[in-house]
C-alpha positions in Angstrom: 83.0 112.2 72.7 82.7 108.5 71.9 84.5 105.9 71.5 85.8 104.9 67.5 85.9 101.1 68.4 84.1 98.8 70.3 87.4 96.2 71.5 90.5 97.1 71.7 92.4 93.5 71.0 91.9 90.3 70.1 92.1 87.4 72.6 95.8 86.3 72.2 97.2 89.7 72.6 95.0 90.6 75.8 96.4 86.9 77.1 99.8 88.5 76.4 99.2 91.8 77.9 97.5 90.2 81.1 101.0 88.0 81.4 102.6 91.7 81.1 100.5 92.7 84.3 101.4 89.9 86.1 105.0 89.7 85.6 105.1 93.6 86.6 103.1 92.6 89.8 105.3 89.7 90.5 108.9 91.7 91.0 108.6 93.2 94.3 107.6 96.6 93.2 104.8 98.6 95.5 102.0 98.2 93.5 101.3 102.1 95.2 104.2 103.5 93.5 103.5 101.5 90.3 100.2 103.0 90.4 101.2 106.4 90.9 103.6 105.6 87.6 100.8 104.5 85.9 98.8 108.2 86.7 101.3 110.7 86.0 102.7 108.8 82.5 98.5 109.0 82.2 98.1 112.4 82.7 101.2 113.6 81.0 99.4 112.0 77.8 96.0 112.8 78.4 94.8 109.5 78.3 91.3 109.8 80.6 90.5 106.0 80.7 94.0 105.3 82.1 93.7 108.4 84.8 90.5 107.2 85.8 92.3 103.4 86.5 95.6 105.3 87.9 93.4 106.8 90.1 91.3 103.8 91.3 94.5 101.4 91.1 95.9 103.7 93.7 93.3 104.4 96.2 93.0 100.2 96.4 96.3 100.5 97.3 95.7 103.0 100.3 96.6 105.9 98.8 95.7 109.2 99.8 93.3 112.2 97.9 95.4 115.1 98.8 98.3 113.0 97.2 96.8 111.9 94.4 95.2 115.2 93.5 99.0 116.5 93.6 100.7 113.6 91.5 100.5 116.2 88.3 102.3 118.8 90.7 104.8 116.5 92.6 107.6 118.5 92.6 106.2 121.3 94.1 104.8 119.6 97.2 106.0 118.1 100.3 104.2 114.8 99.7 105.9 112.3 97.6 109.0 110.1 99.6 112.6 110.7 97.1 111.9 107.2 95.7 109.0 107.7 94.5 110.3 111.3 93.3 113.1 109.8 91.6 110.4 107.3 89.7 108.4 109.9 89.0 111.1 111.9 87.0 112.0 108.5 85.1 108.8 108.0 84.3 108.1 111.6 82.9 111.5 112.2 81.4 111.1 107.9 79.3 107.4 109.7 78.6 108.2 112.9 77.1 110.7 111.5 74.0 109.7 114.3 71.4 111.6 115.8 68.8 113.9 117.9 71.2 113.7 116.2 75.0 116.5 115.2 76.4 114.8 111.6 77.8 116.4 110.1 80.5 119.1 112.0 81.5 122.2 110.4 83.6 121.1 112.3 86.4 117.4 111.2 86.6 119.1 107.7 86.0 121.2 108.0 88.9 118.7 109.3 90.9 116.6 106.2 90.1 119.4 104.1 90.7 119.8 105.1 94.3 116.6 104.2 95.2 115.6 100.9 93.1 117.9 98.0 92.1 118.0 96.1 88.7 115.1 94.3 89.0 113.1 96.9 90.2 114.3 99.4 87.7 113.2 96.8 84.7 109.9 96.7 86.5 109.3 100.4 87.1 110.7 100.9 82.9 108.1 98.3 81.7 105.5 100.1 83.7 106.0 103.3 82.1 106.3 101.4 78.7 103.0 99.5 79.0 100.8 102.5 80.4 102.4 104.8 76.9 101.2 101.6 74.8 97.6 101.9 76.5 97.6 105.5 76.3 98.7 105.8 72.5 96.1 103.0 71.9 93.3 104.8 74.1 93.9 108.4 72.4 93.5 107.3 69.1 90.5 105.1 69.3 88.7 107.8 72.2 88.5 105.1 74.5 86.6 107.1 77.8 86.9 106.9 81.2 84.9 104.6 83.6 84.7 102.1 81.6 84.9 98.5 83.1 86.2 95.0 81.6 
């Protein structure tokens, strides 16, 4: 398969999406778990290009193979700490919004709410947010993996 386009964006909107990043970095979040966020929105929307940087995004960040070859099966392992379960099931239930889903129920809220304040919860919501915009974007021009900027 190849790709349908050759950029993605002009220059002013990759300036605004860098200022995205940065803010996201900036807010105290572990850049593990908003890695691992990042991978299993990825994966849930088959987007290859933003597995492949889920994947290398995490193991910068120390983490594990046997985790990350279990982030698609996370609730049927013993690896994953109840915070980053609890972001996990944000991040899938904000992720899967078709006709029918129930989204983010109250209890996957509270769940999140236990673990992450405010600030971190805006954080960990505009990570899920950005990585669906760069996985709509990626699936419809057949952006593929590997590729560097």
């Amino acid at each position: 398969m190849e790709a349908r386009m050759k950029s993605q964006a002009n220059a002013h909107v990759m300036t605004g999406i860098q200022h995205l990043y940065k803010g996201i970095h900036a807010d105290g979040v572990d850049p593990l778990l908003l890695a691992l966020i990042h991978l299993r929105v990825s994966q849930i929307n088959g987007c290859s290009p933003c597995v492949f940087a889920g994947v290398a995004a995490a193991k910068q960040h120390g983490e594990t193979d046997g985790r990350l070859h279990n982030v698609v099966a996370w609730r049927e392992t013993p690896f994953f700490t109840e915070a980053e379960r609890a972001a996990l099931a944000l991040a899938e239930a904000a992720t899967r919004i078709q006709d029918g889903a129930p989204g983010v129920t109250d209890e996957i809220w509270d769940a999140a709410t236990a673990h992450f304040d405010e600030k971190q919860l805006s954080t960990i919501n505009l990570e899920i947010a950005l990585t669906n915009f760069f996985n709509r974007i990626n699936r419809t021009i057949r952006e593929q993996a590997g590729k560097t900027w």
